[in-house]
N, C-alpha and C positions, 0 to 999 in steps of 0.2 A: 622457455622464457616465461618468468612469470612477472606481470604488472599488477603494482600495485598500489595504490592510491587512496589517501587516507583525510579528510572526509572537509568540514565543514564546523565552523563555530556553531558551539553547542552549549545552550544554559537550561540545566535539568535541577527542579526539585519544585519541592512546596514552597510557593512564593515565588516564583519566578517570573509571573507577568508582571512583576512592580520594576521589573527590569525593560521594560520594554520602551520608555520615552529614550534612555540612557542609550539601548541599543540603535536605536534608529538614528541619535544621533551621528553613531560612529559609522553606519552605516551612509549618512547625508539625505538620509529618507524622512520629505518633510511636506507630501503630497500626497499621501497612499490609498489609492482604492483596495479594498476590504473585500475580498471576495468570500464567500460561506455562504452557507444554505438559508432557507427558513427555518428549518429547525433549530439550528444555533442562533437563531435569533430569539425563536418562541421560549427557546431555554433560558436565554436572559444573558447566555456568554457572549453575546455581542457585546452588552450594555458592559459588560466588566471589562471588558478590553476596551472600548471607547473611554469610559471614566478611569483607565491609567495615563491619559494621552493628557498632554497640557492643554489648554483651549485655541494655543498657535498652531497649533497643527490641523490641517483642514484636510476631511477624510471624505471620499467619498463611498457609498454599499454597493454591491453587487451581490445580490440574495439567491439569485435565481438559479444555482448550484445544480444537478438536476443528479438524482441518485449515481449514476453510471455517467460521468461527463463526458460532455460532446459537441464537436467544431461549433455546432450553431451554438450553442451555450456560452464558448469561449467568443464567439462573432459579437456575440450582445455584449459580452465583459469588454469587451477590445473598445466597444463605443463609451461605454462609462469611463475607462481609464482615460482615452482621449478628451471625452466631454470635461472631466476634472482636471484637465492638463495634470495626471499625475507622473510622481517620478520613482515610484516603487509597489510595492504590492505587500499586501498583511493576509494572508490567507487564515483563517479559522474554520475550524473541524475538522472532519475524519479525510482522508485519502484523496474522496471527490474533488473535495475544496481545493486542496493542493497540487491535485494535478491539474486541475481546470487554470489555477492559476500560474501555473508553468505552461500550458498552453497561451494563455496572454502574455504573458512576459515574455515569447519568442514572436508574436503578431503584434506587439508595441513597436515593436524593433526592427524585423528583420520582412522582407518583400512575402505577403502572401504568392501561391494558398497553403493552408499548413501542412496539409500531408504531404509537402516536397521533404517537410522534416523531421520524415516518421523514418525510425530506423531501417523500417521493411520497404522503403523507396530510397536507401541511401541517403538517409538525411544527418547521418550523426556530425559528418562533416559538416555539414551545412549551419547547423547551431553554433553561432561565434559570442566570444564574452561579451557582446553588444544587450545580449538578453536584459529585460528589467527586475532590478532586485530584487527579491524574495523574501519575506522573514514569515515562518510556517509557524502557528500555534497551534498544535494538535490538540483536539476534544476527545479523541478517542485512544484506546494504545490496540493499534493493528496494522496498519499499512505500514507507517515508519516512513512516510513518503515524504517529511522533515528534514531526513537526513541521505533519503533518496534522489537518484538524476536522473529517475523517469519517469513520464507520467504517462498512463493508460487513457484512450479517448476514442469514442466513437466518433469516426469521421460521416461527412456527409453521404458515403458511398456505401457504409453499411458496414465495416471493417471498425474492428474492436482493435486496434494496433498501439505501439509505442513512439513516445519522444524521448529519444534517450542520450544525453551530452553531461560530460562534466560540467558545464555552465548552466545545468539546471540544477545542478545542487541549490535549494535556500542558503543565502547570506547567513542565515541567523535559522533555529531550529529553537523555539523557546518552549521549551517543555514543562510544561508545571500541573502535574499529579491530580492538584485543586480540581480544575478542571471536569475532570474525568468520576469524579464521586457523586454520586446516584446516580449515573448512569443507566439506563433501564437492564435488567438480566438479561434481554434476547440480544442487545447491541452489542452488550462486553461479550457473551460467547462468542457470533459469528466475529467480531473483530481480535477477540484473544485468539483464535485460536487460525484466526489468517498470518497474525505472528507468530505464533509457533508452526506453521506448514513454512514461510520463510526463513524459520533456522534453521527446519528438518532440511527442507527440499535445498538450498544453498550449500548445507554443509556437503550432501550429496554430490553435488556437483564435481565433474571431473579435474575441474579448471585447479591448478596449483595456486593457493594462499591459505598459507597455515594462519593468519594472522584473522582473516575474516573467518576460518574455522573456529578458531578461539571461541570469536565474540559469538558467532550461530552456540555452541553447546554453551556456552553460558546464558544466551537469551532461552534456547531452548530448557534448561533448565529452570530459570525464575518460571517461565511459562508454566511449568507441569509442577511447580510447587504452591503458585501464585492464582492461577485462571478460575478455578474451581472457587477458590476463597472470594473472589471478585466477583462471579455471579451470583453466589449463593449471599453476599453483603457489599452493596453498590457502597460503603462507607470506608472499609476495612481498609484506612490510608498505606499501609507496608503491601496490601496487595495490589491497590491503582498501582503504586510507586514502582512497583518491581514489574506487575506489566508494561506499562510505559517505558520501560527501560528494554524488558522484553521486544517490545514492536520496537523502541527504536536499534537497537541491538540486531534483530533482524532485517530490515532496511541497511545498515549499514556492511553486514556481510552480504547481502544479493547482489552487488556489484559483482562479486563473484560468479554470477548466474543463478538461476533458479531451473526450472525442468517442467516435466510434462503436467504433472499439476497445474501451471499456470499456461500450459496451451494449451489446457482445454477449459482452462476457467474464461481466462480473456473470449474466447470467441460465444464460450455463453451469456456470459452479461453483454454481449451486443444484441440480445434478444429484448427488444425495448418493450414490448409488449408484457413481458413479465417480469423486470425492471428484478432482475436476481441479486442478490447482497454479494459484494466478490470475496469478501472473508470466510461466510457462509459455503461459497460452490467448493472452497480451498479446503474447507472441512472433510465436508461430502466426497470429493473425489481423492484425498489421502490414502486413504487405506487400499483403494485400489491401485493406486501408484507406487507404494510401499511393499507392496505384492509382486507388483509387475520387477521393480527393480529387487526385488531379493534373492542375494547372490551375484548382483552385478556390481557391488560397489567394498568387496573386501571389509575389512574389518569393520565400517562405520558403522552399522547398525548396533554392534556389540559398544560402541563409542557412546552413540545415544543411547543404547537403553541406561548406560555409567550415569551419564550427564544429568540424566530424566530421573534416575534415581527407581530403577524398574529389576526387576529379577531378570537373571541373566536368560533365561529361558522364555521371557516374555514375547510374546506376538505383537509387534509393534503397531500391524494393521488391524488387528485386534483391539487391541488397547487402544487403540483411536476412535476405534467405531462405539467404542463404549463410552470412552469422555467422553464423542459428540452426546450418544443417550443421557448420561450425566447431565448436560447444562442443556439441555432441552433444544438440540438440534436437528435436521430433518435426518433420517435413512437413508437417504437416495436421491438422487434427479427427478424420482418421479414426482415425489413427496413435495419438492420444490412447483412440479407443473408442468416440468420439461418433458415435452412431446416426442419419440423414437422417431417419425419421419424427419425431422432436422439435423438427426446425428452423422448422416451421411455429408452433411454442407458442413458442420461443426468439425468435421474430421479433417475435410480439407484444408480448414481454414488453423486446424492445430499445428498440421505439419507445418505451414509457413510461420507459424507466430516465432519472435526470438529467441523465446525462452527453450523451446526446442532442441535449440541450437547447443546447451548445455544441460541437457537430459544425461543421466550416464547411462542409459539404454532407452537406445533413440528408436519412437514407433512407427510402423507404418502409417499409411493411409487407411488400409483396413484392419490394423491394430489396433491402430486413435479407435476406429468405431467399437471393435469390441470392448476396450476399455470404459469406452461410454458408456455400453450397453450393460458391463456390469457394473459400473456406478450408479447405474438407475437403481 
């Protein structure tokens, strides 16, 4: 049986934020606390999303974003949304911002505490269309968490796990290109290229839908035409454009599932002490995953190297570890900081994460570690 579920209003291109009083009003969103980081503020794209809003509209900020989001993070967001008596939510920036604000928008609404509604406590049920509305503005093209229904969040207990419901799709996903130009080089790598490990690693995936395989070799392909062009010229508008589309392109096929990649990303960025980029680890630990599964997933790889526009004889975990060299990304786990006695808790905590669950060659406990051990 295959389910399949297709997606959420979407306004994509240059010039898209001038659309946003219009959407809110169809959305009935006339109260919004603004959740994003300090960065996106010190950038100035706050200030461009507040100056499209008419002066009737009363907003309130929530900055305090924290690289890797987490319950306490969403605990203080939850106080501002109530202090403004607000009745919806405008997320801006990358992934963080987005998920953190899919974590308030199910603690506005529905009985603490949240991890009752983390998919790995049975919570998918639990999330009902009560949640508070969403409209996502991406700064970055990587996560795709725009057009995503999950959001990654370190709980108070020390678990990097998921919130995952179709009622957390954003209402509104406004994607505008503008945005994302100048961007620094190190941000577009680790973030281009956690969208393309989401087309690779989804299309992978066992789970039947040709419809999200589609859209994965298409976003994977803008990615491996587009990524390179974006670092090497934070201006080059036809490459933001076609990333951006790339990340959201990927986000919208991981519904499908994603794999071992991402269970061993998630439980690293719960390492708060070295606060790791998650696009970044998705980089790094590709080629070893790519490895692990060849041979276990039938024609695809010969599918991607088509898509990627790569010679038929191409080493795909090859070819990655070289674009990361390309756009100036680390080697290894080492390179990032990441310490060998943790890989044994890291390993644990891979086999349970969701993404696992649609691996198409699922690893051990002491697999997860060797795998770690040669991503380092």
């Amino acid at each position: 049986m295959a389910l399949i579920n297709y997606l959420t209003r979407i306004q994509f291109d240059f010039g898209a934020l001038a659309l946003l009083p219009d959407e809110m009003k169809l959305i009935g969103m006339a109260r919004p606390l603004i959740v994003t980081d300090r960065g996106v503020v010190a950038a100035g794209l706050f200030d461009r999303v507040k100056a499209t809003l008419p002066a009737t509209v009363e907003t309130a900020l929530f900055d305090g974003t924290p690289a890797n989001p987490t319950e306490r993070a969403a605990l203080a967001a939850l106080e501002a949304y109530r202090a403004h008596d607000a009745d919806g939510i405008i997320a801006i920036g990358g992934g963080s911002s987005m998920d953190l604000a899919k974590a308030v928008a199910v603690l506005a609404t529905h009985a603490p505490p949240l991890v009752q509604y983390a998919a790995a406590e049975g919570g998918v049920a639990r999330i009902t269309s009560k949640v508070a509305p969403i409209i996502a503005i991406p700064t970055t093209a990587g996560t795709g968490s725009e057009v995503g229904r999950g959001a990654i969040i370190i709980f108070n207990d020390g678990r990097k796990i998921g919130l995952i419901s179709p009622y957390l799709l954003p209402r509104l996903a406004l994607c505008d290109p503008e945005l994302t130009l100048g961007l620094p080089a190190g941000i577009t790598a680790g973030t281009g290229m956690d969208a393309l490990t989401h087309c690779v690693e989804t299309f992978l995936s066992p789970n039947v839908n040709p419809p999200a395989d589609a859209i994965a070799l298409d976003g994977a392909r803008r990615a491996a035409r587009h990524l390179v062009r974006a670092v090497e010229n934070g201006q080059d508008r036809e490459a933001r454009w076609n990333m951006m589309m790339a990340a959201m392109e990927g986000a919208m096929a991981f519904q499908k599932g994603l794999g071992a990649v991402h269970s061993m990303s998630h439980p690293l960025g719960s390492l708060e002490e070295l606060k790791l980029h998650h696009g970044t680890l998705n980089a790094v630990i590709l080629p070893t995953i790519l490895r692990w599964n060849d041979g276990h997933v039938g024609d695809k790889y010969d599918r991607l190297r088509e898509a990627m526009e790569l010679p038929g004889a191409t080493d795909l975990a090859r070819h990655v570890e070289q674009l990361n060299a390309r756009i100036g990304l680390p080697d290894g786990l080492k390179a990032m900081g990441v310490p060998t006695q943790v890989l044994p808790r890291l390993s644990e905590a891979a086999i349970k994460d969701h993404c696992h669950l649609t691996t198409p060659r699922q690893p051990t406990v002491a697999e997860y570690e060797k795998l770690f051990l040669e991503a380092m």
